[in-house]
Residue, then its C-alpha position, 0 to 999 in steps of 0.5 A: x483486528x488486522x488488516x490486509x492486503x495480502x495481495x494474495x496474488x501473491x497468491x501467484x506465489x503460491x501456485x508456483x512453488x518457491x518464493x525464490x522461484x517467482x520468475x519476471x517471464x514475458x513483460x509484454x510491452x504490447x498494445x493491451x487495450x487500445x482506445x480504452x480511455x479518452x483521446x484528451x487524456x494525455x492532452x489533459x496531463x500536458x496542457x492543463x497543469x495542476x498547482x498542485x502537482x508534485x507538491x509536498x507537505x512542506x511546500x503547502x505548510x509554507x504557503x498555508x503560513x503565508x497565507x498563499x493557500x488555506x486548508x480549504x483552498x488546498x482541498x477545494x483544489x483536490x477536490x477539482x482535480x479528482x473530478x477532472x482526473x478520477x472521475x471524468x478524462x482519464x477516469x483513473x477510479x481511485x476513489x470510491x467515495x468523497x468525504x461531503x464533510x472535506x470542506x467543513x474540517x478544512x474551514x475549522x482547520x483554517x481558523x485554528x490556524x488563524x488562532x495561532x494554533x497548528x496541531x502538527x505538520x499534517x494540519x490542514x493536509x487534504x488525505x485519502x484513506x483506503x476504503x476497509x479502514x473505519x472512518x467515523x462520519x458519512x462515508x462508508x467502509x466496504x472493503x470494496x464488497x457490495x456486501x458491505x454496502x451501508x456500513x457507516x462505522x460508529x466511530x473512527x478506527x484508531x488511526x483515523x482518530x490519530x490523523x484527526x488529532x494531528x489536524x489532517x482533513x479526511x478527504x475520501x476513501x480510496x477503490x481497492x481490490x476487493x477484500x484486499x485481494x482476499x477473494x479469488x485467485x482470479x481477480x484482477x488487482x484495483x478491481x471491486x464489486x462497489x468500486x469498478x477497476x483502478x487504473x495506472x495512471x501511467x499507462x491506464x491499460x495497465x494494472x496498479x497492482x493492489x489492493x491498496x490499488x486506490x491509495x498508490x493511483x491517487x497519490x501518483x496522480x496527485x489526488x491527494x497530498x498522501x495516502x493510506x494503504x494496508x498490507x498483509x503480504x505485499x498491498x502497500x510495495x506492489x501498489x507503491x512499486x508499479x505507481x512510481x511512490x514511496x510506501x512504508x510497511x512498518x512493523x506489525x505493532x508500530x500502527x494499530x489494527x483496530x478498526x479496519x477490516x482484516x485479513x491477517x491478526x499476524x501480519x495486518x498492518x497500514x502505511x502512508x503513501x505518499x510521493x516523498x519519502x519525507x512526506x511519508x515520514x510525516x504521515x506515518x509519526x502522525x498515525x503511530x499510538x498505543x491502542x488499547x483495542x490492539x493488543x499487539x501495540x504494546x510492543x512498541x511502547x518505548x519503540x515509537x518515534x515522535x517525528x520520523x522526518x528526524x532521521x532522514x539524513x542526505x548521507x544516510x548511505x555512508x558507512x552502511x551495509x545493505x545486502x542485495x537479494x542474489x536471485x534478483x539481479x538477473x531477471x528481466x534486462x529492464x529491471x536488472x539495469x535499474x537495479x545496478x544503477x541503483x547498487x552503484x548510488x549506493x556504493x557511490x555514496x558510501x554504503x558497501x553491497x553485500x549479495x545474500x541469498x535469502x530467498x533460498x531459506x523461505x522454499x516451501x513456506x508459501x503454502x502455509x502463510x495461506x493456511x495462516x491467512x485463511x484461518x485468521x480472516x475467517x476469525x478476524x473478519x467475523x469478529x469485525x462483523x459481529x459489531x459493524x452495521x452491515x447487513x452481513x454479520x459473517x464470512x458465510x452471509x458474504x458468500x451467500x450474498x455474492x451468490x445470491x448477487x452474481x451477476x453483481x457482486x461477482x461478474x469476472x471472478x468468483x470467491x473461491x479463497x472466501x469458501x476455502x476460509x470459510x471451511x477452516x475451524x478457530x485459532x485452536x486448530x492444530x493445521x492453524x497452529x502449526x502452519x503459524x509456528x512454521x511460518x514465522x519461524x521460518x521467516x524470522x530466523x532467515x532473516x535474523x541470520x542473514x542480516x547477523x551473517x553479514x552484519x547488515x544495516x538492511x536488505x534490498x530488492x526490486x520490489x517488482x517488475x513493471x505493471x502488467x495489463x488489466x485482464x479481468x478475464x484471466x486475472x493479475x500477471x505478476x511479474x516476480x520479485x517480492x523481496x518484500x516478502x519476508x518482512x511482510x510474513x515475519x512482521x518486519x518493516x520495510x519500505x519501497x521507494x521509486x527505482x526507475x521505471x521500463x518502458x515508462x512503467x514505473x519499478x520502485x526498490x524495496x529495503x526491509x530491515x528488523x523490527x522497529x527499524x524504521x529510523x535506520x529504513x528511512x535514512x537509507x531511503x531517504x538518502x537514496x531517493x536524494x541521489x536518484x531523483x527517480x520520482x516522475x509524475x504520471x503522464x495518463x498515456x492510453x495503452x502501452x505501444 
């Protein structure tokens, strides 16, 4: 199985023509939605500080050591905090459900601990969980689809059983776009028929982008220690991007697939969240394993790197070459500036600019990648179905579902990408086959050749221009960019990481590299993120002015 996140609104992508060709046209710093939220919101973020704001995983192993907190304090404190801030004032709705467990896993953790025993740098650690990753226990798994209400799993999905065993606490389950915006071409990102819409917890008219819309709000609000998300083409960097956090997409292959609803066999992966890239290191060594239910994670056998926060290094940027995407520099003046500040801290420290014009190779591929999607979450999600504990056991249950439930299930936007997938044949068909070859070929040779043609270290990009406002009406306005597109398509890592922000919207800065190059991603990062400081917590403004 895979998972997905092809934030498919991408799918914008599709319509227009060319990767290359996606344009940052009218950032409409505008008034969306006056007095969409409450007048105390703002009052909320100012006058009541939160222990917890800002901390890192770090901090809370130190004060859990000193016995200043314990697990169950910490989770208790979150717990607090996600009704104060999720469910009531600003009512971000990030979370679709608690874990009522949360508190019986801390105090467990807690006499461990008091028993000289610390599995791991995640033990105790309060996490959300994306709502389309099984989790063995009371809450469910729906890929935010009233369809799908009911489906307890059975067992965790590997990940999740990694996490456990690494001594984290499963704290919930985060909102999403629903089907990780595989549904409509439509929809609104961090919307979903079980969970309502997501908010930016920066500005709460505008959009968090998705669909691990969820994950990047609550991490950014200080929810939750740190997140996980899922991507099949953009889910974790645009969500990561536009909530001011640092998400990693690693490899195809690094994270096993199985147990979480897919999209995409070839190009589902998860990844942490989280408001450091250290942080993210933690959680992502925590999730790595060889799954023999993921085929695909025998690739990295020998590859899998026990602690990732071994390479994060200061000077990462010293002696580095990193090629910079040619038709990004020039689109949106907001976001041009942040990304030559960033060019220069990276010359500053050390690293030489290349330009390189990679997008030009991937004209034309964008139509294909969609054949690709549609096939394989027809198949993937069928086979999740055939064992899950749903009352819908396939795509074409769903699509009656919905219809029979309209003014429910599907009151904004319709399910045209899931009928479009549902008419496909199997994996045998010659358009899948085709299309695939077409696809990863395409992707894989152009960015081999562009990083062997200037003998780079990794590419890098805006990863997306400032959030849009929420439309439910007419849908997600994405505002171009995407370098990390290609990586998502081809496989290949990559991770974004605070850049700036416009107008307070925040705009992260993505770095894709080869396979298994997470080591060499996250001392760049890393470095980057220690000479930037671009990090600003949220402060729950009502609309944009």
């Amino acid at each position: 199985m895979s998972f997905k996140l092809s934030d498919m609104k991408r799918r914008k992508f599709i319509k227009a023509g060319t990767l290359a060709g996606l344009t940052f046209t009218t950032l409409g710093i505008y008034n969306c939605k006056p007095g969409s939220s409450p007048k105390e919101a703002e009052k909320l973020a100012d006058d009541s500080p939160f222990l917890l704001n800002e901390v890192t995983i770090d901090e809370l192993q130190q004060k859990m050591q000193k016995g200043e907190y314990t697990s169950r304090s910490i989770t208790e404190m979150y717990l607090k905090q996600i009704d104060a801030i999720d469910k009531n004032g600003p009512t971000l709705n990030s979370i679709i459900e608690l874990n009522p467990d949360a508190l019986t896993m801390a105090d467990a953790l807690d006499q461990e601990r008091k028993q000289g025993k610390v599995r791991s740098a995640m033990h105790g650690i309060p996490v959300l969980v994306k709502d389309n990753i099984d989790t063995g226990d009371k809450m469910m798994t729906t890929a935010g689809a009233l369809a799908m209400e009911g489906n307890r799993a059975s067992k965790d999905a590997f990940i999740i059983q990694q996490l456990r065993n690494a001594g984290a606490v499963v704290l919930g389950k985060t909102n999403l776009s629903e089907w990780a915006n595989f549904r409509s071409n439509r929809s609104s990102s961090g919307w979903s028929s079980r969970g309502g819409q997501t908010k930016n917890p920066y500005i709460l008219d505008r959009n968090p982008c998705g669909s691990s819309s969820g994950s990047g709000a609550a991490v950014a609000a200080n929810l939750c220690a740190v997140a996980i998300g899922t991507e099949t083409n953009g889910s974790i960097a645009c969500p990561s991007s536009i909530n001011g956090v640092v998400g990693i997409k690693p490899t195809v292959g690094l994270l096993s697939r199985s147990g979480i609803i897919p999209i995409s066999h070839t190009q589902d992966t998860a990844g942490p969240m989280a408001r450091t890239v250290k942080d993210a290191a933690i959680l992502l060594s925590a999730l790595t394993g060889i799954d023999a239910e993921d085929a695909v994670t025998q690739k990295s056998r020998g590859k899998i790197q026990n602690d990732y926060t071994q390479f994060l290094d200061a000077n990462g940027l010293r002696g580095k070459r990193i090629g910079v995407e040619k038709s990004m520099l020039k689109r949106h003046e907001g976001v041009d500036d942040l990304l030559q500040k960033a060019l220069e801290i990276m010359k500053t420290n050390g690293a030489t600019v290349v330009e390189v014009e990679l997008m030009k190779k991937l004209e034309g591929i964008d139509p294909s990648e969609f054949t690709v999607l549609q096939y394989e979450f027809k198949d993937g999600l069928n086979r999740y179905l055939s064992t899950a504990h749903a009352s819908v056991k396939s795509l074409k249950e769903i699509i009656d579902f919905n219809k029979q439930n309209e003014n429910k299930a599907m009151p904004y936007f319709k399910q045209d990408i899931l009928e479009s997938s549902e008419e496909k044949g199997d994996l045998h068909t010659k358009e899948y086959v085709e299309a695939l070859h077409k696809i990863l070929s395409t992707t894989q040779n152009a960015l081999n050749s562009t990083i062997e043609e200037h003998q780079l270290d990794a590419i890098c990009g805006p990863t997306n221009g400032p959030s849009w406002c929420t439309d439910l009406v007419n849908g997600d306005f994405f505002t171009g960019y995407g370098v990390y597109q290609p990586a998502a398509i081809a496989g290949y890592p990559h991770i974004s990481v605070p850049m700036g922000q416009v107008f307070e919207l925040p705009v992260g800065l993505s770095f894709l590299g080869p396979p298994y190059s997470e080591p060499d991603l996250l001392k760049l990062t890393f470095a980057y993120e220690q000479a930037s400081k671009n990090r600003v917590a949220p402060k729950f403004k009502k609309s944009s002015t």
